[in-house]
C-alpha positions in Angstrom: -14.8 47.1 19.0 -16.1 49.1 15.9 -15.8 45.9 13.8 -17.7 43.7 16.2 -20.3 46.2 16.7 -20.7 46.4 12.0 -20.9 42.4 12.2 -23.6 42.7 15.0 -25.1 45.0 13.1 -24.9 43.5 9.6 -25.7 39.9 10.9 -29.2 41.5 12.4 -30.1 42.7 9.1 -29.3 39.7 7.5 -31.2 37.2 10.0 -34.1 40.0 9.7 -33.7 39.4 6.1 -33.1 35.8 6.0 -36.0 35.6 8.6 -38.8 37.2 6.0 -38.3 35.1 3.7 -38.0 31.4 5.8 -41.6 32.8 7.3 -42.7 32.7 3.3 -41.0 29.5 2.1 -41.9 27.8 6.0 -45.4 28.5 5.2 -45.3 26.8 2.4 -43.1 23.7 3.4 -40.6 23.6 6.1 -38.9 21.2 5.0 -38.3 21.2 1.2 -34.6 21.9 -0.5 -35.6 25.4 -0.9 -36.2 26.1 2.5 -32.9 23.8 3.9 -31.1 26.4 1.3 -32.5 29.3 3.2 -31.6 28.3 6.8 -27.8 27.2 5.2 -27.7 30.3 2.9 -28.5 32.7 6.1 -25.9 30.3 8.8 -23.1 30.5 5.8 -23.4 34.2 5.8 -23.1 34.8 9.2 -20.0 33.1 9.2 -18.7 35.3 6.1 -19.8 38.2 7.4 -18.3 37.1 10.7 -15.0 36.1 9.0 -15.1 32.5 9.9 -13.7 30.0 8.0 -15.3 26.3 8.5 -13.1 23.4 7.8 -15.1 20.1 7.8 -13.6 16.8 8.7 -15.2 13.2 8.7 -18.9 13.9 7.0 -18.1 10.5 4.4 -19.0 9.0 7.9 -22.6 9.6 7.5 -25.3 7.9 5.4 -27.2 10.2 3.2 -30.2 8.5 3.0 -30.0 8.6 7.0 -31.5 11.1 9.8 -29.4 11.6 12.8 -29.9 13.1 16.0 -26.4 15.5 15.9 -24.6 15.8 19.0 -21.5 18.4 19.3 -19.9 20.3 22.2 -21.1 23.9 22.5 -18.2 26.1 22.3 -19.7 29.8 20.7 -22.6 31.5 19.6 -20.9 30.7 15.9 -21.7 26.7 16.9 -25.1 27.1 15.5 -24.7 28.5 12.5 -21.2 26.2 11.8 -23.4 23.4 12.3 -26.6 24.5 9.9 -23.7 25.4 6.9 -22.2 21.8 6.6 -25.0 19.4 7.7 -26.2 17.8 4.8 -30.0 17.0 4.2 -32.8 18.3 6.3 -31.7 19.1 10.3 -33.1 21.4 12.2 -32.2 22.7 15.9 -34.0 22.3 19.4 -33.3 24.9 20.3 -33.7 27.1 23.9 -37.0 28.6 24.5 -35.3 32.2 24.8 -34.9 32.0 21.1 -38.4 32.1 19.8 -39.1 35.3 21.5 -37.1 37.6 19.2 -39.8 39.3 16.8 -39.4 37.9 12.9 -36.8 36.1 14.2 -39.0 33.6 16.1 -41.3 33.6 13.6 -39.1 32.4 10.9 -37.4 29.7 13.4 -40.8 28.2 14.0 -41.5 28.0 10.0 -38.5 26.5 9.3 -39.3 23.5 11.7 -37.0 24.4 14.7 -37.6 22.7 17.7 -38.3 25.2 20.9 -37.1 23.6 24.3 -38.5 24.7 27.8 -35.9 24.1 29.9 -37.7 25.3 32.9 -40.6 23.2 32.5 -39.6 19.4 32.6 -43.3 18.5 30.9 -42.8 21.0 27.6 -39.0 19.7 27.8 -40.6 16.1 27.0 -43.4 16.6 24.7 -40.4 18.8 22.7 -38.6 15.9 23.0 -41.5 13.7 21.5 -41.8 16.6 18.6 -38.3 16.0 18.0 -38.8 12.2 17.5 -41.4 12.9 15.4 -40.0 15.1 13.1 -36.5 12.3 12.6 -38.8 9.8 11.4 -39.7 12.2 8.8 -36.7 12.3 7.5 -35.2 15.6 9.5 -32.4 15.4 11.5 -32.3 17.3 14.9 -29.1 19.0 16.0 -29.0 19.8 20.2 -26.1 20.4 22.1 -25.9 18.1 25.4 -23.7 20.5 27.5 -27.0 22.4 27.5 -24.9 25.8 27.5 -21.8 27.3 26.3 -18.6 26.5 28.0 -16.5 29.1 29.8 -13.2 27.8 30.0 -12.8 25.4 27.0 -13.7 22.4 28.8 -16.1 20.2 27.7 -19.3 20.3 30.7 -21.2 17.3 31.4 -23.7 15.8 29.2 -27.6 16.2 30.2 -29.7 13.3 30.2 -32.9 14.5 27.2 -31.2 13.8 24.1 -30.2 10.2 25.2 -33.2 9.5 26.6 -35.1 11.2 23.3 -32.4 8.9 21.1 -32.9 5.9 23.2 -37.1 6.2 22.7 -37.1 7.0 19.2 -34.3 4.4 18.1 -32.9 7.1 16.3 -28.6 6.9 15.4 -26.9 9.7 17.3 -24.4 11.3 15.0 -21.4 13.1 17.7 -19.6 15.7 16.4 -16.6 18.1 17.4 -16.1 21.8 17.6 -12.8 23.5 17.8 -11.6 26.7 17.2 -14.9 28.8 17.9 -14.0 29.7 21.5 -10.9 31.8 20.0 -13.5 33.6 17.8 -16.1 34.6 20.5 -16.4 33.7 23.9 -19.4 33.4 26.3 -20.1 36.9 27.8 -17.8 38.4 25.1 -19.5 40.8 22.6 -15.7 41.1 20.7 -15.6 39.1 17.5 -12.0 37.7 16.2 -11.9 36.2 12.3 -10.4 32.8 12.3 -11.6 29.1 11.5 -13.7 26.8 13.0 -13.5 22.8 12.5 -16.3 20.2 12.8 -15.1 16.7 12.9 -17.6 14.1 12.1 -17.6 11.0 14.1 -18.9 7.4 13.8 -22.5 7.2 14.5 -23.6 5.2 17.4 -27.0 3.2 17.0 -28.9 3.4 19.5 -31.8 0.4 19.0 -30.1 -1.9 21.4 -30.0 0.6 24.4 -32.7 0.3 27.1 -33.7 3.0 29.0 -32.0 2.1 32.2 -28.6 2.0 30.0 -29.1 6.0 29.3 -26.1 6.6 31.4 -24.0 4.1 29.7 -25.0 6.0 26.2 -24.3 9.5 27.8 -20.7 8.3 28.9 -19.8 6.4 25.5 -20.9 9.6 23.6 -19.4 12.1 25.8 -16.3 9.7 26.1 -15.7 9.9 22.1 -16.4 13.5 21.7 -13.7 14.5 24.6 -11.2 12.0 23.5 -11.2 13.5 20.2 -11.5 17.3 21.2 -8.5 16.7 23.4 -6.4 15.6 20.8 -7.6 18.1 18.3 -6.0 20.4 20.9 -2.8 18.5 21.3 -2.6 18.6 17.0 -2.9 22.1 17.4 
């Protein structure tokens, strides 16, 4: 328990840190190289603080000069900051409104471009969503994950309907992804922290153009279907 309580600890005073300065270089431009160093500089020392190892699988599957709307099932706390580490480019979170209410902390998600999400209130869910689409044909790539929440038992939850229907409207490429190994390092409602190694697996992006609105459900279940088929036998490897 002491170690879990030093990382806690340490991992505040770096966010604070890390925070200050995003707030400086945000103000400036949100989404320059310098900044995108910042938000991967402070996610890749979490994790070594943390212990946690990242092994990445599959990103030769995406196109550099592309922006993605990342998909991944949302195993840890450690999710977010596995996924800011590896990502290549510019991406961004939308992220739950909770977030942007911690002091410097808020302040420094907001000038780095992260997306706040009211999921409470359907009509700041959409004109989120509409931010979101604005800032991917920018050039940034926006990372959500569609379970809306952390699973409890390993499981992979069903998907919600906002990112699809955002992908759908914008014609933006959804880029899935899969997480394994965080749930063994720090479970939901679990304040003790384990070392160990998390992988994300890249999959084949989907494009999304050809859907229609009414097809949403058929784009939930073929994204949903790819990331569980491969989870599932990331487990069996295992």
């Amino acid at each position: 328990m002491f170690r879990s309580a030093w990382i806690i600890f340490a991992s505040s005073m770096v966010t604070f840190f890390y925070s200050v300065i995003a707030i400086i270089s945000g103000l400036i431009s949100p989404y320059s190289e310098r900044t995108n160093n910042i938000v991967r500089s402070w996610a890749r020392s979490i994790l070594k603080i943390s212990g946690i190892q990242v092994r990445v699988k599959g990103i030769e599957r995406l196109d550099s000069n592309q922006s993605y709307l990342f998909m991944s099932n949302h195993q840890s706390t450690f999710d977010i900051m596995t996924c800011l580490s590896v990502i290549p480019g510019t991406a961004r979170f939308l992220a739950k409104q909770e977030l942007f209410r911690i002091p410097v902390f808020a302040q420094g998600m907001r000038a780095v471009g992260m997306i706040p999400i009211d999921r409470g209130n359907s009509k700041k869910a959409r004109q989120s969503l509409d931010k979101a689409i604005e800032e991917i044909k920018k050039g940034v790539s926006v990372i959500i994950f569609p379970e809306g929440t952390r699973t409890k038992d390993g499981n992979i939850q069903p998907f919600k309907k906002g990112g699809f229907v955002l992908a759908i409207k914008g014609g933006i490429p959804i880029a899935p992804m899969v997480l394994t190994g965080a749930m063994e390092i720090m479970q939901k409602k679990d304040l003790h922290l384990h070392k160990g190694t998390i992988q994300i697996e890249f999959l084949e992006p989907v494009p999304t153009e050809n859907y229609k609105y009414e097809q949403r459900q058929q784009l939930i279940q073929n994204i949903r279907n790819s990331i569980v088929s491969r989870y599932e036998a990331s487990l069996k490897k295992d």
